[in-house]
LUMDREN-368154 format. One record per residue (C-alpha): residue number from 0; residue in three letters; x, y, z. Coordinates in Angstrom, 3 decimals. Each point is the difference from the previous one (the first is absolute). Layout:
# residues N
 num residu        x        y        z
 NUM    ALA        X        Y        Z
...
***
This chain:
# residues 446
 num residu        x        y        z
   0    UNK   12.090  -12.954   42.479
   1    UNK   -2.189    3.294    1.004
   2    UNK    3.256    1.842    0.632
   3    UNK    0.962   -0.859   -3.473
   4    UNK   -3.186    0.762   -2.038
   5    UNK   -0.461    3.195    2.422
   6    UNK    3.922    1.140   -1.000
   7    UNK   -0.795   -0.874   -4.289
   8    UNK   -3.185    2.339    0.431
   9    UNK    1.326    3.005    1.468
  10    UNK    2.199    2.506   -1.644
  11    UNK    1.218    3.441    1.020
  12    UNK   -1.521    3.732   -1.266
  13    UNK    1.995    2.402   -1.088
  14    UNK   -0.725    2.386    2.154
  15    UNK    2.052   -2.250    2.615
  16    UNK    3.022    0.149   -1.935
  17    UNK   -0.370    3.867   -0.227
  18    UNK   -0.765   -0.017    3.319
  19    UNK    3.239   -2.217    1.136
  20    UNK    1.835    2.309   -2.680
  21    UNK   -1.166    3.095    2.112
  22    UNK    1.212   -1.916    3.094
  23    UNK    3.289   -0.871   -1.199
  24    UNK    1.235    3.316   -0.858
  25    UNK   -0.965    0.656    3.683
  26    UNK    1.995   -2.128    1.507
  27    UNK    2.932    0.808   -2.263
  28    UNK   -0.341    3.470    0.684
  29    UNK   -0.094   -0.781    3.806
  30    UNK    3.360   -0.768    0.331
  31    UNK    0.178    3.741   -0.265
  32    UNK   -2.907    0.593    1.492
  33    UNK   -0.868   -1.554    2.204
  34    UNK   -3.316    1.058    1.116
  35    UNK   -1.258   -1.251   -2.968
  36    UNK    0.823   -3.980    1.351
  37    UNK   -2.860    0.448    2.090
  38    UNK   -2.232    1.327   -2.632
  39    UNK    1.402   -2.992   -2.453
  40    UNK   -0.831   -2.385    2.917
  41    UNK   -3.025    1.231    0.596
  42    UNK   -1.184   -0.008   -3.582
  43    UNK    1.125   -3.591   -0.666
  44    UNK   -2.257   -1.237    3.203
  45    UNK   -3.118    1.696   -1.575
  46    UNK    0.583   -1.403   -3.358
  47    UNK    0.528   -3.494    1.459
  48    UNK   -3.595    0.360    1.897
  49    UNK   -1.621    1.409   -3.232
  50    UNK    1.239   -2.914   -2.195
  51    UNK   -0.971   -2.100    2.769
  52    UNK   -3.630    1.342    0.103
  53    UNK    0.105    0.159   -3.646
  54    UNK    0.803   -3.900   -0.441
  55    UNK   -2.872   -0.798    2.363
  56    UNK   -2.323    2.053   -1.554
  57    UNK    0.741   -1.835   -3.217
  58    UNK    0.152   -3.794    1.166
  59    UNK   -2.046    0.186    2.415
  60    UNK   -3.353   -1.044   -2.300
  61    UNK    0.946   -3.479   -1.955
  62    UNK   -2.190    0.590   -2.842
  63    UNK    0.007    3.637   -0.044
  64    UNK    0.257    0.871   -3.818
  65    UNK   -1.989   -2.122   -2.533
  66    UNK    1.205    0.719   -4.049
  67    UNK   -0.993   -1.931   -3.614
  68    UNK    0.873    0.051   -3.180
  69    UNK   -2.824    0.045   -2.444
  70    UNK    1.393   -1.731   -2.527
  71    UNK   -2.124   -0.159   -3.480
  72    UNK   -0.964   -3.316   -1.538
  73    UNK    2.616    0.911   -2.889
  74    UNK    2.078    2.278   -1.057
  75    UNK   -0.024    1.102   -3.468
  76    UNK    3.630    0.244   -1.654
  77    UNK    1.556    3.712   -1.560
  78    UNK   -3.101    1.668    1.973
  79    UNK    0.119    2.181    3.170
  80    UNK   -1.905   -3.092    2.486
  81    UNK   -1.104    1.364    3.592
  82    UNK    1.376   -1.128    3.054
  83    UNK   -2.682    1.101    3.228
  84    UNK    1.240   -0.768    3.633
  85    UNK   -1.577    0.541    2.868
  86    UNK    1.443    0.934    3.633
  87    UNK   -2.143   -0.511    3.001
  88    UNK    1.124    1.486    3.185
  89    UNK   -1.177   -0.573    3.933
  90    UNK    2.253    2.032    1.599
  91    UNK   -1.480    2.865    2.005
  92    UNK    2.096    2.673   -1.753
  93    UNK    0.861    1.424   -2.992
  94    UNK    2.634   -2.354   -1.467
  95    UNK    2.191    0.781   -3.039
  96    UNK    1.398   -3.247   -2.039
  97    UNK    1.973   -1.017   -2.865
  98    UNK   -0.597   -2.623   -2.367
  99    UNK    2.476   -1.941   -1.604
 100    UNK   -1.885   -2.461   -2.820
 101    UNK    2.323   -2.692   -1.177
 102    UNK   -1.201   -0.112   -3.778
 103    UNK    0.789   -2.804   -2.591
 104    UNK    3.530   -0.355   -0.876
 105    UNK   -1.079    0.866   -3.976
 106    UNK   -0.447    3.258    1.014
 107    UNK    3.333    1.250    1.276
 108    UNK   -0.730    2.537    2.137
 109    UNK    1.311   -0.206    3.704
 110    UNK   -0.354    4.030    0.749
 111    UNK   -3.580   -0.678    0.659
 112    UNK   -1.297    1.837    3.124
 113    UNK   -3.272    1.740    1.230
 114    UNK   -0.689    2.275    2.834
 115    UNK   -3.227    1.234    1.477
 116    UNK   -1.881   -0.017    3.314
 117    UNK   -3.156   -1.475    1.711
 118    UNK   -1.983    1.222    2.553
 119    UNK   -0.907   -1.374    2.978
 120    UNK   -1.798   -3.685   -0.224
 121    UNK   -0.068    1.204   -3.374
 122    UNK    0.973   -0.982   -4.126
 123    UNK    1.819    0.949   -2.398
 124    UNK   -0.611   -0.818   -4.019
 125    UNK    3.390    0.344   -2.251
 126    UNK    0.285   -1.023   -3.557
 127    UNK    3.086   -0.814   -2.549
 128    UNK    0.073   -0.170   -3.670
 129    UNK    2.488   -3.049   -1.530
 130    UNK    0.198   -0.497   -3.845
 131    UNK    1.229   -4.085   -0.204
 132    UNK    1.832   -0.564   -3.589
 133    UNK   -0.144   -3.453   -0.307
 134    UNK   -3.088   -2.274    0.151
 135    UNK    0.618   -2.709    3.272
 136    UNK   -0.703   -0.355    3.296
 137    UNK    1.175    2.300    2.344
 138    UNK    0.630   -0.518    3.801
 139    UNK   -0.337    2.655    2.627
 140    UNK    2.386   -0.324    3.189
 141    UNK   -1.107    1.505    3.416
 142    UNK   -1.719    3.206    0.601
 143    UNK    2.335    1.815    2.718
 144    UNK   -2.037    3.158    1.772
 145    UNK    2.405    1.872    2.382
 146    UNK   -2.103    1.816    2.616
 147    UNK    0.956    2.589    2.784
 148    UNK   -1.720    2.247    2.738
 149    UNK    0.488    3.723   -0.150
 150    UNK    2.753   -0.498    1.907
 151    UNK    1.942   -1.415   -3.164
 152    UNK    2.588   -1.645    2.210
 153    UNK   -0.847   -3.526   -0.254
 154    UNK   -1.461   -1.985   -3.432
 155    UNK   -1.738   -3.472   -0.179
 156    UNK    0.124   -1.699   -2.978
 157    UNK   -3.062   -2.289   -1.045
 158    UNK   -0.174   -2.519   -3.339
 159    UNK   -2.865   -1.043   -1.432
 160    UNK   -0.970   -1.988   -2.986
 161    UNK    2.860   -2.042   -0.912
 162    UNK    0.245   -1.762   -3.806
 163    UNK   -2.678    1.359   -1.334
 164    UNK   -0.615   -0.939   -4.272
 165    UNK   -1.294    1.846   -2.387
 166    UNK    0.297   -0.564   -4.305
 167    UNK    0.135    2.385   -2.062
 168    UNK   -1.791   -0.576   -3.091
 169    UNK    0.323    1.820   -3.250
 170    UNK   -1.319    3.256    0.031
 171    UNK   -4.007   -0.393    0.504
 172    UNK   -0.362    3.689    1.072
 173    UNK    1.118    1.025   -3.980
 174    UNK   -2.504   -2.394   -1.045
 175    UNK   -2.656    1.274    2.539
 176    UNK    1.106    3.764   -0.979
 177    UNK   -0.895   -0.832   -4.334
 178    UNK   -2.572   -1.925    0.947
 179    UNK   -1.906    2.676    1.539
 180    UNK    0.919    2.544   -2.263
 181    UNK   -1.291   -2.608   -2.983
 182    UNK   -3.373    0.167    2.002
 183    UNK    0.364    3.588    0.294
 184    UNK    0.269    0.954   -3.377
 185    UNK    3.548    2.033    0.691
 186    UNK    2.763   -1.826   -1.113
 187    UNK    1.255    3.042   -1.726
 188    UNK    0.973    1.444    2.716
 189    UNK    2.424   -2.726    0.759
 190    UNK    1.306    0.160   -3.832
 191    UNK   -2.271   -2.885   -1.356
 192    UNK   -1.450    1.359   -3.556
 193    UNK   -3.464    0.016   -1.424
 194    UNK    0.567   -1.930   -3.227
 195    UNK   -2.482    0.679   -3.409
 196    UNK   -1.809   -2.574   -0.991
 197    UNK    0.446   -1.096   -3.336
 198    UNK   -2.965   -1.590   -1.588
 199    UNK   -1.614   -2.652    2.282
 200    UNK    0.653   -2.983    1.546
 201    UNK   -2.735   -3.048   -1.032
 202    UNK   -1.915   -0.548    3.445
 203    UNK   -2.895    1.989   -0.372
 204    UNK   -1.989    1.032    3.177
 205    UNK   -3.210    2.071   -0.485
 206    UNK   -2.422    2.384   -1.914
 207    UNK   -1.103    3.075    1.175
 208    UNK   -0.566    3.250   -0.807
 209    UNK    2.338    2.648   -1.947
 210    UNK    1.436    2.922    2.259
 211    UNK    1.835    2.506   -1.434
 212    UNK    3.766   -0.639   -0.543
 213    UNK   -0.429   -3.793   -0.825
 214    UNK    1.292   -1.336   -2.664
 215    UNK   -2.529    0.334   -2.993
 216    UNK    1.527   -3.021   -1.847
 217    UNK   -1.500   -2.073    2.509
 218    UNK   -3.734    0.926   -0.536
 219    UNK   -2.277   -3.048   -0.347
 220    UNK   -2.032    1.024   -2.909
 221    UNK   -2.279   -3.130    0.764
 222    UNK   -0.701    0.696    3.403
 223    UNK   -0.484    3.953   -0.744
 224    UNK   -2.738   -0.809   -2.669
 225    UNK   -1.745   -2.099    2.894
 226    UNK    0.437    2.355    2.893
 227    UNK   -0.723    3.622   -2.180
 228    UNK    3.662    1.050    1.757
 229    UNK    3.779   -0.072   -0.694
 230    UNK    0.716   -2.887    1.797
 231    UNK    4.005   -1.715   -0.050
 232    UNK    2.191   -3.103    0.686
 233    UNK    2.105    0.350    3.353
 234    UNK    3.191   -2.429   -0.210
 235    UNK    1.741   -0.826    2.901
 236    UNK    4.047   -1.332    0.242
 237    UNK   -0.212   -3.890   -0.307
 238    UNK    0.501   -1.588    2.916
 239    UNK    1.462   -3.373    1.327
 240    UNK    2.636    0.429   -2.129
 241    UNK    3.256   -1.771    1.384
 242    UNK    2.497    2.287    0.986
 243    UNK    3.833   -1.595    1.558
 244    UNK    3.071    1.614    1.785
 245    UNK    2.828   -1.706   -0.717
 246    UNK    2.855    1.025    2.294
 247    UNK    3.555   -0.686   -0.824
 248    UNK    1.495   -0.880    3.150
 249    UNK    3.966   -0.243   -1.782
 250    UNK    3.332    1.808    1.160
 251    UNK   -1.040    3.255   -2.242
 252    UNK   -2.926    0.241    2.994
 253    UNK    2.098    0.632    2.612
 254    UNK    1.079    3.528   -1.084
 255    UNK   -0.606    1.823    2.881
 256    UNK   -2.187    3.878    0.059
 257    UNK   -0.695    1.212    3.195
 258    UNK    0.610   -2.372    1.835
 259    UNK   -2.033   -2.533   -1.213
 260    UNK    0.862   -2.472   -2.958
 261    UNK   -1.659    0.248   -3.592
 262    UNK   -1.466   -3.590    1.171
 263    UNK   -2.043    1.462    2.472
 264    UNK   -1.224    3.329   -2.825
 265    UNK   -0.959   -2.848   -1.933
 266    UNK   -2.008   -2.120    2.803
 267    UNK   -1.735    3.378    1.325
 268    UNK   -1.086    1.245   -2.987
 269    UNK   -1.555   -3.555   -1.085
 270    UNK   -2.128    0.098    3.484
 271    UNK   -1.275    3.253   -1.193
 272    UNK   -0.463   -0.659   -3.492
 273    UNK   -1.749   -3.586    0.710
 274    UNK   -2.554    2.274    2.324
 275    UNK   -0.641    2.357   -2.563
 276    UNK   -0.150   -2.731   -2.923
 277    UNK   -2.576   -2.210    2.764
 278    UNK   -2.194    3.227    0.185
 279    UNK   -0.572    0.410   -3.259
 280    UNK   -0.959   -3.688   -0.298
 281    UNK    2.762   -1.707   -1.936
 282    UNK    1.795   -2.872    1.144
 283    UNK    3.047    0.569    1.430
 284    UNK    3.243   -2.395    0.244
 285    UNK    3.672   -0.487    1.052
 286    UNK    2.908   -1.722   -1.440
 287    UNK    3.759    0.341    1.414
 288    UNK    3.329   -1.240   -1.257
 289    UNK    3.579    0.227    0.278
 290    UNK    1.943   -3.194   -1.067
 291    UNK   -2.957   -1.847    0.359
 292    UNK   -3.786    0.592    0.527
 293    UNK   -0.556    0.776    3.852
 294    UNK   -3.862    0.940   -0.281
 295    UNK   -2.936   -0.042   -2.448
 296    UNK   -3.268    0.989    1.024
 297    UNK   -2.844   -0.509   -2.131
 298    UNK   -2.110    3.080   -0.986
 299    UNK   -3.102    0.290    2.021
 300    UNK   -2.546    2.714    0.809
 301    UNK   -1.196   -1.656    3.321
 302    UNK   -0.411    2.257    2.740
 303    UNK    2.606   -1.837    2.731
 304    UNK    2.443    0.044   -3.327
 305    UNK    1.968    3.131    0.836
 306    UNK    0.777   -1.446    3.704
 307    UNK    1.460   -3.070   -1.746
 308    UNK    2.028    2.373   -2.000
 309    UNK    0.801    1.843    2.822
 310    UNK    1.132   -3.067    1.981
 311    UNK    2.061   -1.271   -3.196
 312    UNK    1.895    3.067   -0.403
 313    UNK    0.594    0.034    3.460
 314    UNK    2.098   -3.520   -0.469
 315    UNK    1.690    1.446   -3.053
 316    UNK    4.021   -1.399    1.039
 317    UNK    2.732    0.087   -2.699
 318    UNK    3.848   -0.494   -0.204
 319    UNK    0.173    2.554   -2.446
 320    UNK    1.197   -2.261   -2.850
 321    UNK   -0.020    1.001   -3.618
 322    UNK   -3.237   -0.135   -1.325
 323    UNK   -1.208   -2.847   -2.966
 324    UNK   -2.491    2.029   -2.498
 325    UNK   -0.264   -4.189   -1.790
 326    UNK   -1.710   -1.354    3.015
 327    UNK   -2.351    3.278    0.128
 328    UNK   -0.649   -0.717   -3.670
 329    UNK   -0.804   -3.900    0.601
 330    UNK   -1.965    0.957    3.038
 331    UNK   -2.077    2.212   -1.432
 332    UNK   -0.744   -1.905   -2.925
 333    UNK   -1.009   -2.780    1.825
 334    UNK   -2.189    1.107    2.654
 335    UNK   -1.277    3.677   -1.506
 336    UNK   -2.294   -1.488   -2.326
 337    UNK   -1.858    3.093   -0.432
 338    UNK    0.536    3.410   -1.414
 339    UNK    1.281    1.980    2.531
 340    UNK    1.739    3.605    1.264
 341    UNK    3.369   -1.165    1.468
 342    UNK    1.556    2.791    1.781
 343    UNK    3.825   -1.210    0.289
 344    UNK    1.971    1.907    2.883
 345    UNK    3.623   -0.486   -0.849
 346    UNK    3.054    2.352   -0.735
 347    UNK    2.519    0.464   -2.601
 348    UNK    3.019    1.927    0.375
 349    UNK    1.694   -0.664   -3.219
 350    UNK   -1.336   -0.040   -3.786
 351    UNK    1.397   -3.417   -0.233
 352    UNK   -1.672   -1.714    2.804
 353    UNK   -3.134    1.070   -1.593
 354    UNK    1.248   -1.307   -3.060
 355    UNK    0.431   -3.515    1.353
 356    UNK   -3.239   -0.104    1.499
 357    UNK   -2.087    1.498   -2.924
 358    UNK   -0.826   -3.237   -1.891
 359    UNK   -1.932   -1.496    3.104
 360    UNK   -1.748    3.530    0.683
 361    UNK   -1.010   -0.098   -3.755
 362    UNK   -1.376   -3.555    0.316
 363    UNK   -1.847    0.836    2.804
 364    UNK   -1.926    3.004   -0.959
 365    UNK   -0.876   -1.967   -3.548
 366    UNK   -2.793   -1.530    1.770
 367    UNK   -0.818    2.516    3.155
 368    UNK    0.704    3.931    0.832
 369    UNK    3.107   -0.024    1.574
 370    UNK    1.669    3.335    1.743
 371    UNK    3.701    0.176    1.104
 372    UNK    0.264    2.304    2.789
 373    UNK    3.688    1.047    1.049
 374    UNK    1.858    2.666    2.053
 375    UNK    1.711    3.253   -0.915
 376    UNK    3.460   -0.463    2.180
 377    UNK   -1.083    3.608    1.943
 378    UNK    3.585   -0.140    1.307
 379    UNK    1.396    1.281   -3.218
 380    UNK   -2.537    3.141   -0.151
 381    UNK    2.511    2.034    2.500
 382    UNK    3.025   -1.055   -2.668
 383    UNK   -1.852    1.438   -2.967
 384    UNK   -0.747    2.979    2.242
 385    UNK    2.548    1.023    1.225
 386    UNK    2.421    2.099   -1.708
 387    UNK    3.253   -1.101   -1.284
 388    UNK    3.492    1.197    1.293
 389    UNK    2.504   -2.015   -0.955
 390    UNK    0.778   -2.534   -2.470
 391    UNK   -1.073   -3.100    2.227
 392    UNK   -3.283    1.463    0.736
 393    UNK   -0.763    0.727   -3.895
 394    UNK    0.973   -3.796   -0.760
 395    UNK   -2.603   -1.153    3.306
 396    UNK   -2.580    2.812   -1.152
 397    UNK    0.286   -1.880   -4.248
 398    UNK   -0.266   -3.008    1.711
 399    UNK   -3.213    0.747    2.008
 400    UNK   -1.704    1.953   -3.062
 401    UNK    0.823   -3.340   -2.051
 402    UNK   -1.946   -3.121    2.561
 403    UNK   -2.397    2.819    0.276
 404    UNK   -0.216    0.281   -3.842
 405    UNK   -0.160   -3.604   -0.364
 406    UNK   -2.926   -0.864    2.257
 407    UNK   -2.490    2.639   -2.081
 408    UNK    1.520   -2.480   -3.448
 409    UNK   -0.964   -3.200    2.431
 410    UNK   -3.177    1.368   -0.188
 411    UNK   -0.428    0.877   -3.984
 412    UNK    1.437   -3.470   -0.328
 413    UNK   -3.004   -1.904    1.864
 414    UNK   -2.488    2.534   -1.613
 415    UNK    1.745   -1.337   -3.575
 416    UNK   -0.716   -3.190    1.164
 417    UNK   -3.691    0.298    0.859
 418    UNK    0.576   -0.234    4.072
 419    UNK   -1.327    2.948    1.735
 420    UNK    3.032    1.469    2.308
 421    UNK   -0.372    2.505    3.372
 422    UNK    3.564    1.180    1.057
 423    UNK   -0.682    1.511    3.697
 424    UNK    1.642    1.596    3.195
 425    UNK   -0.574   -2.552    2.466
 426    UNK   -2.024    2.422    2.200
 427    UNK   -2.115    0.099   -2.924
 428    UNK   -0.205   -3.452   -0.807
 429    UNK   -3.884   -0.532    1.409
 430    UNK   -1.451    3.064   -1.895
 431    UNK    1.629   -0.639   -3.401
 432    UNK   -0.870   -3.322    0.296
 433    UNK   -3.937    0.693    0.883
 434    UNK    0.301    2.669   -3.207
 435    UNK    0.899   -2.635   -2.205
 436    UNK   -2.832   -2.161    1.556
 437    UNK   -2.230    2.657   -0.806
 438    UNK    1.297    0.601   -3.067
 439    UNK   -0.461   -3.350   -1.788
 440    UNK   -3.390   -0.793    1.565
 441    UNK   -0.905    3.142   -1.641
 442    UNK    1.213   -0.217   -3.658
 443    UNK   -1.453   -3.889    0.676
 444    UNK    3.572   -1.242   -1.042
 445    UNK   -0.915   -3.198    1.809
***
């Protein structure tokens, strides 16, 4: 049984086969030669003792090489997630080493390989980048490290950290990434606009006194006559107002961009919207549907609410069947009781699916705010383009211009209607969807 687990961890360096390449040619070339036989025979017996001294160099310590793979608590999904392992060496020498990680099967890749060295009795640190594109749990196979002396005859091969899960959740670094920038007053740089206020909203917060560039409309002329000074009403946005993401989880959600399906835009920009919404103290809340009604959530602005959230859109499974806008009507009719912004992620590729739809949209935003965000198909953008050459490419170009065309009219449409309407790039899905946030907490729509 040693024999058999010492033969599966050993493996040849190149530099033997070069070596037994050199040799070869010797002894081919000896048959003319043949002085060179002896220098053939002579090279093959030093080469057998160096392997030899190489192997027990190698095996000769059971636990020589020590390695781990630091595996985060989660990963989070269409983001770059670190992967940190560790090598530990207590071999006397410099040792050089290959690792071979087996990663989850969702990724794809089997070219993966990394090369460094360690020093003696000493560690090595590498790290690896892997951007997961679908939420799940992911399993990790062994961790192979290859070592060899400086000979670089011999290689042992040592595995570590078999099965290994990890689940990739949607995408908390975006969330982490607005978040701070909400707290750091510079979402602008990331595209997210500062919106004029128009007029005020109702929740009044304090008096104080007039600096220049307030707004002289709001003087309090009782509170001046009392004080001697200007003094002014500050307003602040209302807040625990209930704000919902309802995701359609339907067959026109699993149009994929980049890799990753319009499902998963949709549940990574409601993680970062509900975290924005939670910080600016409005209740937040999630609905999903296909066919039927997989989740509702409840609007809440408790503190452990965006972890539920989290956790639900985690869960978030669908056959991608076609969607029923009658049971999101009855739904929210029935348990939205209160006036609230309903931000509906969906997507419409033709006029006439929008068509059959509108009458539940329009019932719907007669009692709350309701928003219909869909997708620009970005494949077309190359089509209108590019130039035309032939006949078949004007026809493909028309074509293109036309379901182009017809998503901007999509939009007038639900305007007409009194539903408020963002048509986005997927990439952009997050920040047009905080702007319109922004927007409607500003002109106190709700």
């Amino acid at each position: 049984m040693r024999i058999i687990n010492f033969i599966k961890h050993l493996y040849l360096g190149k530099r033997v086969f070069f070596i037994l390449a050199a040799l070869i040619v010797l002894f081919l070339f000896s048959y003319w030669w043949h002085s060179l036989f002896s220098i053939a025979l002579l090279g093959a017996f030093f080469l057998s003792i160096a392997f030899l001294y190489d192997v027990i160099i190698l095996f000769r310590k059971k636990d020589a090489v020590s390695a781990s793979r630091k595996l985060p608590e989660k990963f989070s999904n269409s983001d770059l997630n670190e992967v940190p392992l560790e090598i530990q060496s207590k071999y006397s020498f410099n040792t050089r080493f290959s690792v071979i990680d087996e990663i989850p099967v969702q990724f794809q890749k089997r070219d993966f390989l990394k090369i460094g060295s360690i020093p003696p009795r000493g560690k090595a640190i590498l790290n690896y980048q892997l951007r997961p594109v679908e939420r799940g749990v992911y399993t990790f196979g062994r961790l192979n490290i290859y070592i060899s002396s400086p000979l670089k005859l011999a290689k042992r091969r040592f595995t570590f950290g078999k099965d290994q899960e990890v689940k990739v959740y949607p995408s908390f670094i975006q969330m982490k990434k607005y978040a701070f920038l909400a707290i750091d007053n510079k979402l602008t740089q990331f595209g997210l606009k500062k919106i004029r206020r128009i007029g005020h909203t109702m929740e009044f917060e304090q008096i104080k006194e007039y600096v220049s560039g307030d707004d002289v409309r709001t003087i309090n002329w009782k509170a001046t006559a009392k004080r001697a000074e200007l003094m002014i009403n500050q307003f602040q946005d209302e807040k625990s107002q209930p704000v919902y993401s309802i995701i359609d989880a339907s067959r026109v959600m699993k149009m994929p961009f980049n890799g990753l399906t319009l499902l998963d835009y949709a549940i990574n920009s409601s993680l970062a919207f509900s975290n924005i919404a939670l910080k600016k103290n409005d209740k937040t809340g999630l609905l999903t549907f296909s066919n039927t009604i997989h989740n509702h959530l409840s609007a809440s602005s408790k503190k452990t609410h965006l972890n539920t959230i989290l956790e639900v859109l985690y869960s978030i499974s669908t056959n991608f069947l076609d969607s029923d806008f009658g049971r999101l009507y009855a739904e929210v009719k029935r348990k939205i009781t209160h006036r609230s912004l309903l931000l509906l992620y969906t997507n419409f590729e033709h006029s006439s699916a929008m068509q059959r739809q509108l009458p539940y949209l329009k019932g719907i935003s007669r009692k709350h705010v309701l928003v219909v965000i869909f997708f620009e198909n970005t494949e077309l953008e190359d089509l209108i383009a590019k130039k035309a050459q032939n006949t078949p490419e004007i026809y493909h170009k028309t074509i293109a211009q036309k379901m182009d065309y017809e998503k901007k009219l999509m939009v007038k449409e639900l305007e007409r209607n009194g539903i408020q309407a963002v048509l986005t790039k997927p990439k952009d899905l997050t920040v047009n969807t905080i702007n319109k946030y922004l927007e409607i907490k500003a002109r106190g729509i709700l």
